[in-house]
Each structure stands twice: as C-alpha cells, then as structure tokens.
C-alpha positions as CSV (number, residue, x, y, z in Angstrom):
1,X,0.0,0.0,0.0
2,X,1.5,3.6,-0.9
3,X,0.7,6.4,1.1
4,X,1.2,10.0,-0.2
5,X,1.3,13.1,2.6
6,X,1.5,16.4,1.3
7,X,3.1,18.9,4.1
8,X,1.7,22.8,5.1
9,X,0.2,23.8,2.2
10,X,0.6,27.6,1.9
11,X,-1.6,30.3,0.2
12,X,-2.0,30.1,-3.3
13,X,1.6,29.4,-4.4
14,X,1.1,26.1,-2.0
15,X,-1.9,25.2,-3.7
16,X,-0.5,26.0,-7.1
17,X,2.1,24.2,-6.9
18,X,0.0,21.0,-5.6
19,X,-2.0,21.0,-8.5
20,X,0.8,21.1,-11.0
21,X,2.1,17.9,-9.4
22,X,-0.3,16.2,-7.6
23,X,-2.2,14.1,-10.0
24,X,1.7,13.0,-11.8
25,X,2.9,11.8,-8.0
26,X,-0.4,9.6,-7.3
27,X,-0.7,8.0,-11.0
28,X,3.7,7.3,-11.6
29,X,3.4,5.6,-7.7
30,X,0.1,4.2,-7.6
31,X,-0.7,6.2,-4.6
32,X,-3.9,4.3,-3.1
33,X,-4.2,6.9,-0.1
34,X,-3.7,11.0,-0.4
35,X,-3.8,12.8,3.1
36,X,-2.6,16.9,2.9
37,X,-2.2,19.3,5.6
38,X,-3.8,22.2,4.2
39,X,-4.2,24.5,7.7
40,X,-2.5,27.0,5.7
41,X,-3.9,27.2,2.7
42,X,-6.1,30.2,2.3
43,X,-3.8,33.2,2.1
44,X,-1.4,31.3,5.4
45,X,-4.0,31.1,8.0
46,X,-6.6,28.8,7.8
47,X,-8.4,26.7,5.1
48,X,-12.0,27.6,3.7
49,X,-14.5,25.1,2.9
50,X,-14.1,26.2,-0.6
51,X,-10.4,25.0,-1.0
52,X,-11.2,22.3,1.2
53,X,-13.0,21.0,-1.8
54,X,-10.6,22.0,-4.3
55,X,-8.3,20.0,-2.5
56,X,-10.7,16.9,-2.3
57,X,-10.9,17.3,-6.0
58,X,-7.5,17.3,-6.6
59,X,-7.2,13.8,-4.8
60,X,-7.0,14.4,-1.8
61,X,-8.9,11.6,0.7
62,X,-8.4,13.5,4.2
63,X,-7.2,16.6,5.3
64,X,-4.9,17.7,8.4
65,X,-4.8,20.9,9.9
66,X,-3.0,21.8,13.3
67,X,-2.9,25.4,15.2
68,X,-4.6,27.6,12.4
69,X,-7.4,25.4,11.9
70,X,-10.2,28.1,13.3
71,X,-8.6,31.0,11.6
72,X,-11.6,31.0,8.9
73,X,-14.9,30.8,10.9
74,X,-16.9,29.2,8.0
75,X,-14.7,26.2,8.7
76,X,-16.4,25.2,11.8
77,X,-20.0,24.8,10.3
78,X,-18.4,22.8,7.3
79,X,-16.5,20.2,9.5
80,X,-19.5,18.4,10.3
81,X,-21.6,19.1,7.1
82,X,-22.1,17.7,3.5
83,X,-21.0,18.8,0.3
84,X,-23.7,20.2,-2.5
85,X,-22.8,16.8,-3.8
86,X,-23.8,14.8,-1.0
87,X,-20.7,13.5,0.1
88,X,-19.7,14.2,3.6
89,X,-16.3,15.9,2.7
90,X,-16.4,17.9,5.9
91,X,-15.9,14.9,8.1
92,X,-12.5,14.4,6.6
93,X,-11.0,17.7,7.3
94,X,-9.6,16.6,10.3
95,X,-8.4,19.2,13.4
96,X,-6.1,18.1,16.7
97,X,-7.9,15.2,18.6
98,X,-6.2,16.6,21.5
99,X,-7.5,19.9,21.5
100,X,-10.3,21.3,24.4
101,X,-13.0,18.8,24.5
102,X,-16.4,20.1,22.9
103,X,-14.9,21.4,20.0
104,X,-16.0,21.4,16.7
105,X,-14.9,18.5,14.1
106,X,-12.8,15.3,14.6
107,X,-9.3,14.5,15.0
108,X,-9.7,11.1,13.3
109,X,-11.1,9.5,10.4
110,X,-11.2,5.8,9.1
111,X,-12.1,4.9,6.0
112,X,-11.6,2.8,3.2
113,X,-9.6,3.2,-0.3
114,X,-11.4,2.8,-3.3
115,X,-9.3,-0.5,-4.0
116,X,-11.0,-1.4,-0.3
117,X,-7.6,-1.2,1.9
118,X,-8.8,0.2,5.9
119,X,-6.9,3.1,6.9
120,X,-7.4,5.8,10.0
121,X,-5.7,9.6,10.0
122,X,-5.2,11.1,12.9
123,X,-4.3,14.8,13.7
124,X,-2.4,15.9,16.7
125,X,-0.9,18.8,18.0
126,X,2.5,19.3,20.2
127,X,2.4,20.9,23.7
128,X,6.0,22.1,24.1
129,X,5.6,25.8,22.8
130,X,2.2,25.0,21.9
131,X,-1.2,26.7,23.1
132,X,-4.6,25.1,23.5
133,X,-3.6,21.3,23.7
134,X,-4.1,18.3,26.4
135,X,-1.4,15.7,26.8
136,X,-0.3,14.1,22.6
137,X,0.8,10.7,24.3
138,X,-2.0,10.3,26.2
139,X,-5.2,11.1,23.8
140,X,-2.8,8.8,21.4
141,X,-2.9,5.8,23.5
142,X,-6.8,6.6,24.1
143,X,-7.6,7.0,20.1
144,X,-5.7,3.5,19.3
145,X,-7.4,1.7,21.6
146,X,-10.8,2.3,19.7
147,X,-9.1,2.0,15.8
148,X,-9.9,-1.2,14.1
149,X,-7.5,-0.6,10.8
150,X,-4.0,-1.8,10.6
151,X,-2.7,1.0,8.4
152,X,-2.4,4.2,10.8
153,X,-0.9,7.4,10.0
154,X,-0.3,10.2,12.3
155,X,0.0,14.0,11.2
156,X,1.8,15.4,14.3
157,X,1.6,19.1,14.2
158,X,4.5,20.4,16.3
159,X,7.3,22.9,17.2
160,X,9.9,20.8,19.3
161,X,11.7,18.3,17.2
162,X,12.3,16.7,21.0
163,X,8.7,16.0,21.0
164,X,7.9,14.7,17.8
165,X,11.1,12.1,17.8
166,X,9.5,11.3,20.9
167,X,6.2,10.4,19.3
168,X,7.9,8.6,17.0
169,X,9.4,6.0,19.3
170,X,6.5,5.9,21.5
171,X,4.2,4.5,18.3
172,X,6.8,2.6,16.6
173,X,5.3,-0.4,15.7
174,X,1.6,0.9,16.7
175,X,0.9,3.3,13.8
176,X,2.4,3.1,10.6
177,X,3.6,6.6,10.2
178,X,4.2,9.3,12.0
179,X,5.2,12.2,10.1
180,X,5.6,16.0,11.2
181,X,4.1,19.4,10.7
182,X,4.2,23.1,10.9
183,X,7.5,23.9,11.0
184,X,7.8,24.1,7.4
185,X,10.9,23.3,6.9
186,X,11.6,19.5,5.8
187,X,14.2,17.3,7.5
188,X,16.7,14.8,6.3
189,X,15.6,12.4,9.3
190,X,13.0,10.1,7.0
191,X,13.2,6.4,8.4
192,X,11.5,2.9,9.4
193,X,12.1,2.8,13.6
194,X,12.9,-0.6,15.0
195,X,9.3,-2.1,15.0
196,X,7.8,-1.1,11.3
197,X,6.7,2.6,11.8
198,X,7.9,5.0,8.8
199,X,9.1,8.9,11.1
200,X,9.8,12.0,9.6
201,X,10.5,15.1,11.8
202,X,8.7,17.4,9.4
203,X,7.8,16.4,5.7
204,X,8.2,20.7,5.1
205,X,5.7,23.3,3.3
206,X,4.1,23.1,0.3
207,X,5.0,26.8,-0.6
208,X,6.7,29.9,-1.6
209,X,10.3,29.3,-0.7
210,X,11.7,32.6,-1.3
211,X,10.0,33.6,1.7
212,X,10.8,33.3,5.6
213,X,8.2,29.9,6.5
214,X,5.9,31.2,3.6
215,X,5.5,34.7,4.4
216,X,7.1,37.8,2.5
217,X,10.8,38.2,3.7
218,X,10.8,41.7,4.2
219,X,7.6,41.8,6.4
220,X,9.3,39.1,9.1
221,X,12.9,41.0,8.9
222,X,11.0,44.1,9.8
223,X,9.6,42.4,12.7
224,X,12.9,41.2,13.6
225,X,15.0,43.9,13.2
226,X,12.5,47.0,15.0
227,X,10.2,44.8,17.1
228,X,7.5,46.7,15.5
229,X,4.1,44.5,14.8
230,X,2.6,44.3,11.2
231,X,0.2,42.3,9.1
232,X,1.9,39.1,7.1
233,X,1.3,38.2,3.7
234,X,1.8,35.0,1.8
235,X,4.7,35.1,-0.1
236,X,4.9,33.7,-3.7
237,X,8.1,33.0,-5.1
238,X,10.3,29.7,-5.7
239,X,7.3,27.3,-4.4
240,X,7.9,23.8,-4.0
241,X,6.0,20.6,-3.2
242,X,7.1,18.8,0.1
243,X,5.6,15.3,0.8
244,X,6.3,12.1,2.7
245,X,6.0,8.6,0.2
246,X,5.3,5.9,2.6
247,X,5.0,2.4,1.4
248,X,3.2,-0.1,3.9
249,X,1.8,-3.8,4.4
250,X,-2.2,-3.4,4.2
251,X,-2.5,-6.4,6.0
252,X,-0.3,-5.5,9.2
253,X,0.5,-1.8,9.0
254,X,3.9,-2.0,9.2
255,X,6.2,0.3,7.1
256,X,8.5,-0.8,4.7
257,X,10.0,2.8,3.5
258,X,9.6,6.0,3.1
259,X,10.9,8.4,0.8
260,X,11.2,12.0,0.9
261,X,10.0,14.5,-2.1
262,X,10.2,17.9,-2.8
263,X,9.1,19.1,-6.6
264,X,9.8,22.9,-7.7
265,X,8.0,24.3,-11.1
C-alpha cells in the first residue's frame, strides 16, 4: 500500500504548486491513499471550505490541519456538514484530537480506499511551545485503543523536534507513520524505527520558498529587526512541493519505506 502526505500547504503558491504535481505523483506511484495538511492554505492562516474542496478534487482523501485550523470561521460549520454533492467531505477535514473537549470536528477519520484497503488519519498537536492542547501521548494511547484498521498514520503538528522524535518512538510499531508538521521546513531524518513505523520530523511546506516559513521576507525581517508588529502576507516566489511517500503492508500496518520528495515548477 503507498501512502502520499502532502506537508503545510501555503496560500496560493502552495496550492498552485500542488496542482501542478499532484495528479503525476499519485498516477507514476500508484498512490492508493492522499492525506494533505492544508491548515494554511487560504492566504497562510486557515483553510475555507471552498479549497477544502478544491483539495478533495485534486485527490486528496483526508485533510490535516494543526494550530490555524479556526482562523476562517466558516470552517467550523463545514466540519461536520455535506457537500452540494452529498458526500460528507467535511468529516474528513480533520483538526487536533487533542484539542479542548467540545470542539467542533474530529481528530480522526477511518475509512476505506477505493481498492477497499482500511486506513485511519489522525491529527495531533504538540504541547512544548504550543497553546490550546491536552497531553499528545495520552489522547494517542486513548484514540488507538478504539481504531480497528492496521494502516495508521499520524500527522503530528508540532514545534519541538524533541517532541515529535518522541512520538515517534512511543508509536513505533503501533501506527504506521508518523510524520511532522508546521515547522515548514523538511528534515533529512526520513526512516522505518525498529518495530515497522515510517518517522519523519517534518515532511516541510508546500510553498513559496523565497519567503521566511511562507511569508514575504521583508515583512518578518522588519519584525525582527525594529520589534514593531505588522500584518503578514503569503509570499509567492520559488514554491515547492514537500511530501512524505510511505510504502506499507495493508494487512499488518507496518512500514517498509519511506521516501522524501520535494518538486519545484
């Protein structure tokens, strides 16, 4: 079984760039599941409901999100709604499962590929420099205990590389992936840990490189260099592609390799 993640995707360079490549990446490695972080998507902050299903219709089977995910407010209604076309897109934009209890949406979604492999996402968020989160390890243990499919993946949407090596090693062998988020900035730390499970630190952004994390260069320098606060654009130059190739045994989850991408115009 292949399994294709597609890291931050950022404004409309990200998505851009996506589109361009997408469809070639799924058909040249018979991708059977597509899972993107789009939480930045809509101009950096956020996703609308709108690209949500541009993304579906690019191929995408579920999407991840992490710290921006309530940055647009007509997200929250669409999380648990239909699609004019009567699919129920909105359950598979995923946010943190560890977030505040009560919240809109879900932080996990099982399903089946159309060739009829089981599969389950999950979405979590760090709590080392991280806001708004319960205890990752915990609600982790708690989620797997009620998961039926063998093929796992886990988006961990994070700041401390400590904590998501962490993670890695504390599901190796339970989940079949666990790749990281948010940072956007991939690392050269792609592996299979001791007991089957496929770890990447941070797959990277799916964005304008030319840029400081996606936004325009000059508008972070000025931050840095006077202190002074101002309103950050996407940036648009040099995007790229980042994504995480993951190949996997249907039958018992475990990873067999895992391959890093990145794909420029």
């Amino acid at each position: 079984m292949k399994i294709l993640f597609v890291g931050d995707i950022f404004g409309s360079a990200g998505r851009k760039i996506v589109a361009e490549h997408i469809g070639h990446l799924r058909e040249t490695h018979s991708v059977d599941l597509t899972i993107m972080n789009a939480e930045n998507a809509a101009g950096g902050f956020g996703v609308t409901p709108a690209i949500a299903e541009d993304l579906f219709d690019l191929g995408a089977d579920v999407l991840t999100t992490g710290n921006h995910v309530w940055d647009k407010r007509e997200l929250i209604d669409y999380l648990n709604g239909v699609a004019a076309d009567g699919h129920e897109r909105g359950r598979r934009v995923l946010r943190p499962a560890n977030m505040q209890t009560g919240l809109p949406g879900y932080g996990v979604y099982e399903g089946v590929t159309e060739s009829g492999l089981p599969y389950a996402v999950i979405n979590l968020m760090g709590k080392v420099f991280m806001g708004g989160t319960n205890d990752p390890f915990s609600a982790v243990n708690d989620l797997l205990k009620k998961i039926t499919a063998k093929v796992i993946f886990l988006d961990f949407h994070g700041e401390a590389t400590s904590e998501k090596v962490a993670m890695g090693w504390h599901l190796d062998g339970r989940v079949t992936a666990v790749v990281g988020t948010h940072t956007h900035i991939p690392t050269a730390d792609e592996r299979i840990l001791h007991y089957g499970t496929a770890y990447q630190t941070d797959v990277g952004m799916s964005g304008p490189y030319d840029s400081v994390i996606g936004v325009e260069k000059e508008m972070v320098l000025n931050r840095f260099l006077t202190g002074m606060p101002g309103k950050f654009e996407a940036a648009k130059g040099n995007p790229k592609l980042c994504a995480a190739l993951i190949t996997c045994d249907a039958e018992t989850g475990r990873a067999s390799a895992i391959q890093r991408i990145m794909l420029g115009e």
